[in-house]
C-alpha positions in Angstrom: 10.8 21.9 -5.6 14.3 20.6 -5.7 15.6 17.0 -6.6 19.8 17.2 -6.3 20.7 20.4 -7.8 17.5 20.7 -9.9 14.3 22.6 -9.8 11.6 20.2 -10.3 8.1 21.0 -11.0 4.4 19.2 -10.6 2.4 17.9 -13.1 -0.9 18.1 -11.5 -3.0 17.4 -14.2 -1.5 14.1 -15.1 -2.3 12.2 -11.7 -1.5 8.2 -11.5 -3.7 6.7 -8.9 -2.7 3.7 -8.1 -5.0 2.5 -5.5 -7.8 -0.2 -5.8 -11.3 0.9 -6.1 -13.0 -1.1 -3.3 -16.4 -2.6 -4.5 -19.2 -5.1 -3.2 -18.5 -8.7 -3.8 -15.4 -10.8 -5.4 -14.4 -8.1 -8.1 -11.6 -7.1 -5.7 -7.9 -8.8 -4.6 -8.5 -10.8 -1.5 -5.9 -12.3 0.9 -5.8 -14.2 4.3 -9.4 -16.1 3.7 -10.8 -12.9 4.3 -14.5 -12.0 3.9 -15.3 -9.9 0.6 -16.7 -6.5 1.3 -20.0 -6.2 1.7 -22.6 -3.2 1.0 -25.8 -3.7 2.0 -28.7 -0.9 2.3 -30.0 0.2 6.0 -32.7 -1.0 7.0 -34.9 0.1 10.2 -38.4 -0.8 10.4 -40.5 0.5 6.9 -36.9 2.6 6.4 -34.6 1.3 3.9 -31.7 2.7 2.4 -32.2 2.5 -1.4 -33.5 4.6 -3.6 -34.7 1.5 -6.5 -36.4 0.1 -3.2 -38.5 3.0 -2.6 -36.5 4.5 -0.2 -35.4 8.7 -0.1 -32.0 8.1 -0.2 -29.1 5.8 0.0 -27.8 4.8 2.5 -25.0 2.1 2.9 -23.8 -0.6 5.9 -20.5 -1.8 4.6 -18.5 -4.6 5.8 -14.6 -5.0 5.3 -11.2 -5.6 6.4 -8.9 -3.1 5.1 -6.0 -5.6 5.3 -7.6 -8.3 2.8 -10.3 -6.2 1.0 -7.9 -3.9 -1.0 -5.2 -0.9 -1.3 -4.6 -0.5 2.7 -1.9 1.6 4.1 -0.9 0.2 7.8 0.8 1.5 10.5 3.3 -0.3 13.7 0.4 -0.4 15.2 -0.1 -3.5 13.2 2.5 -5.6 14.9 2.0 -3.5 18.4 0.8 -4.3 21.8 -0.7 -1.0 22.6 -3.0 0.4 20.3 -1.4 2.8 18.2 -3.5 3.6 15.0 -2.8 4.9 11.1 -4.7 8.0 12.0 -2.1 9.2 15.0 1.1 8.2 12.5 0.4 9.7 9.7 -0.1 13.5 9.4 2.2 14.6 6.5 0.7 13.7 3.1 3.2 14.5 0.5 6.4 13.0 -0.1 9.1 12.5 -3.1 8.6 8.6 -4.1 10.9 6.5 -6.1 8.9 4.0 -8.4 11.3 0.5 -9.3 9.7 -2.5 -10.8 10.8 -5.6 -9.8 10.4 -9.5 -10.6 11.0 -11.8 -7.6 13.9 -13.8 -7.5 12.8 -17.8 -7.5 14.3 -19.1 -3.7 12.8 -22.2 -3.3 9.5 -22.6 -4.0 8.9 -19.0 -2.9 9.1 -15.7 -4.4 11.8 -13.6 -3.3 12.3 -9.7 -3.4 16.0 -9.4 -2.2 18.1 -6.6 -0.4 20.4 -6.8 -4.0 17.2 -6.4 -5.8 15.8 -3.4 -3.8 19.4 -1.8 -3.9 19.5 -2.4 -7.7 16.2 -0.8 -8.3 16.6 2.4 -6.0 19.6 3.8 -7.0 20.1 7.2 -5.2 16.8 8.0 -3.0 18.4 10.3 -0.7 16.1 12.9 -1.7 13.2 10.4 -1.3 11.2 9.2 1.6 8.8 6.7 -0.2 9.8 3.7 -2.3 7.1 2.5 -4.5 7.3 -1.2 -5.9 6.1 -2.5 -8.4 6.7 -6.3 -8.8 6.9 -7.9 -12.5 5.0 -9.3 -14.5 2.3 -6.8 -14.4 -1.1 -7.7 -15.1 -3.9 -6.2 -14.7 -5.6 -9.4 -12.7 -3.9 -8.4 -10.2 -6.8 -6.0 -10.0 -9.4 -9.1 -8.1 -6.6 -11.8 -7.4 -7.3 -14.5 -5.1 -4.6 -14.2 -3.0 -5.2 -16.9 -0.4 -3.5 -19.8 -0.1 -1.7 -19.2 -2.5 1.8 -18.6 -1.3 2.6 -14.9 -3.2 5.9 -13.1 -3.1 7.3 -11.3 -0.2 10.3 -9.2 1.0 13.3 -10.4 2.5 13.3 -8.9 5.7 16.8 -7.6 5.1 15.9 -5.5 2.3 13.5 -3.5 4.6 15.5 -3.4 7.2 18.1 -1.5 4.5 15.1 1.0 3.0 14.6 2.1 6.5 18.4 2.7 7.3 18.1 5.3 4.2 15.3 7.2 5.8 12.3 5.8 3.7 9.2 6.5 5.7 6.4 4.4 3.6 6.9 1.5 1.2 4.1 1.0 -1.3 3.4 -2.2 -3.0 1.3 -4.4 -5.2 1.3 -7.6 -3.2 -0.9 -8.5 -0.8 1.9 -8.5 2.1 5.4 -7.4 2.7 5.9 -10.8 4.8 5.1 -14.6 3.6 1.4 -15.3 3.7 2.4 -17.8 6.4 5.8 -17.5 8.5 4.4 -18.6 11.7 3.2 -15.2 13.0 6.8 -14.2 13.1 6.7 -10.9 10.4 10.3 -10.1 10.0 9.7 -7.7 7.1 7.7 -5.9 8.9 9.4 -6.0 12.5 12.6 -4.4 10.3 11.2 -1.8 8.6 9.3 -0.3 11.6 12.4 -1.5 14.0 10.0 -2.6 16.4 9.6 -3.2 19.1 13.4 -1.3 19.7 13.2 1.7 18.2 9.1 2.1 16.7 9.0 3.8 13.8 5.9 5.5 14.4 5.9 7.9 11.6 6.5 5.2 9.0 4.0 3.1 7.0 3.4 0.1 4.5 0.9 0.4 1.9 0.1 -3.1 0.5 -2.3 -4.3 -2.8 -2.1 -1.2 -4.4 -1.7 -1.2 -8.8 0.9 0.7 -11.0 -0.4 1.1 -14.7 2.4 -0.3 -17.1 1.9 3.5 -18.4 4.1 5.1 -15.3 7.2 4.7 -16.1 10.2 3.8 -13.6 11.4 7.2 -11.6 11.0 10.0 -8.9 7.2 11.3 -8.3 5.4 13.4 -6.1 3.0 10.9 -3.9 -0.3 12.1 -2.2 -0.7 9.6 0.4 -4.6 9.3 1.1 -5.9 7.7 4.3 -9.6 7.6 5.7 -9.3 8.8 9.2 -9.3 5.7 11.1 -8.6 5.3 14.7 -6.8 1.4 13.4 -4.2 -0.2 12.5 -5.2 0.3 9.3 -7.3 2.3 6.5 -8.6 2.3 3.1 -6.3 4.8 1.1 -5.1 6.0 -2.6 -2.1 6.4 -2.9 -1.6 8.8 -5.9 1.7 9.7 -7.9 2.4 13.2 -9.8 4.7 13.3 -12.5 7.9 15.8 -12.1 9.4 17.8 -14.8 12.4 20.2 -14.9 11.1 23.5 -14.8 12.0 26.7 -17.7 
C-alpha cells in the first residue's frame, strides 16, 4: 500500500474500533429527545424469547433510531426527497483516513469547528478519502452523553463544503451531528458536504457519535467502514481504524 512515495503496511492485529457499543437503556449517547434503545424478549402465546424465563432460546425485539441511539453512519439520503438509502451508497469498505483532533472555537454561545481549523488539522490528505475528527477535550462520558437540548458543537458549513472539494468521501465524528442541534431545519453542513441537491454525492457519507481512545494518536490509518445492511437513511456501524507502518 502506498502513502506519497512510501510503501505502507497494515497492522491488523492492533485494530482501534471506535464505534459505540449499542445497549438496552440510558448507558448510551442520546440526541434529538430520542427514545433509548430498547431490547425486549419475543413473546407469542406460552413462547418467549429468554432463556432465564424458561424459554429455548433468545430471542430479541429491539427498538432504536440509529440517528440518536449511537455510532450511525448516514447517507444523502438523509436530507433527500427520494428515498435513497446507506445500503445502495456505500459498497467500498476500506479507505486511507486522516485522524485530527480538534477543540471548537467559542463563536457566540456556540461551539464552532471552523474551515481554518479543519485546514489546520488535515494538512496534506490527497492520498485520503476519509477524515476522522476527533473534537477536544476527550472524555470518556462522551461514551452515554445526554446530548439533547443541550446545544453541542457543530461544523461550519464551509469547512465541509472544503473536505469535499479535496475528494473526502466520509467524515467521521464524535458529536452527535455535523449541523447545530437546532438551525431551523436548514442543515448547511450537511447540504455542503453532500452538494445536494446540485450535484448528490451519493457515494459519500457522515458517520456521527462515534469515540476515539486518547490512545490513537493523530495521523493516517486504514478505516474499515462497517454498516448493517439497511435499506435507510441510516445504519448502526463500527467504524474501525488500522495502524500503518513503513514496511522493511
Amino acid at each position: 500500500m502506498m502513502i506519497t512515495d512510501r510503501m505502507q503496511q497494515v497492522h491488523w492485529n492492533a485494530p482501534i474500533d471506535i464505534s459505540l457499543p449499542l445497549q438496552r437503556g440510558s448507558n448510551n449517547p442520546n440526541a434529538f429527545h430520542i427514545a433509548d434503545p430498547q431490547m425486549e424478549p419475543f413473546r407469542m402465546g406460552d413462547f418467549v424469547g429468554k432463556v432465564a424465563e424458561g424459554g429455548p432460546c433468545n430471542v430479541e425485539q429491539i427498538s432504536f433510531s440509529p440517528h440518536g441511539n449511537g455510532t450511525h453512519t448516514e447517507c444523502v439520503g438523509h436530507i433527500a426527497h427520494e428515498r435513497i438509502t446507506i445500503n445502495q451508497c456505500l459498497k467500498r469498505f476500506h479507505f486511507m483516513a486522516r485522524l485530527i483532533s480538534i477543540t471548537p472555537k467559542q463563536v457566540g454561545t456556540d461551539q464552532v469547528i471552523t474551515v481554518e481549523q479543519l485546514q489546520a488539522g488535515c494538512g496534506d490528505i490527497s492520498a485520503c478519502e476519509a477524515v476522522v475528527v476527533r473534537t477536544l477535550p476527550n472524555h470518556g462520558e462522551k461514551r452515554s452523553r445526554r446530548y439533547s437540548g443541550s446545544n453541542p458543537a457543530y461544523f461550519e458549513a464551509t469547512a465541509l463544503d472544503w473536505l469535499q472539494q479535496q475528494g473526502i468521501l466520509h467524515l467521521l465524528t464524535d458529536l452527535p451531528s455535523v449541523d447545530r442541534e437546532d438551525d431551523g431545519g436548514v442543515l448547511s453542513a450537511h447540504h455542503a458536504f453532500w452538494q445536494h441537491p446540485q450535484q448528490s454525492r451519493r457515494d459519500a457519507t457522515i458517520t456521527e457519535l462515534i469515540f476515539v481512545p486518547d490512545t490513537a494518536a493523530d495521523g493516517v490509518y486504514l478505516l474499515n467502514l462497517m454498516i448493517a445492511a439497511f435499506e435507510s437513511d441510516a445504519s448502526p456501524s463500527k467504524p474501525v481504524l488500522y495502524p500503518l507502518y513503513l514496511s522493511q
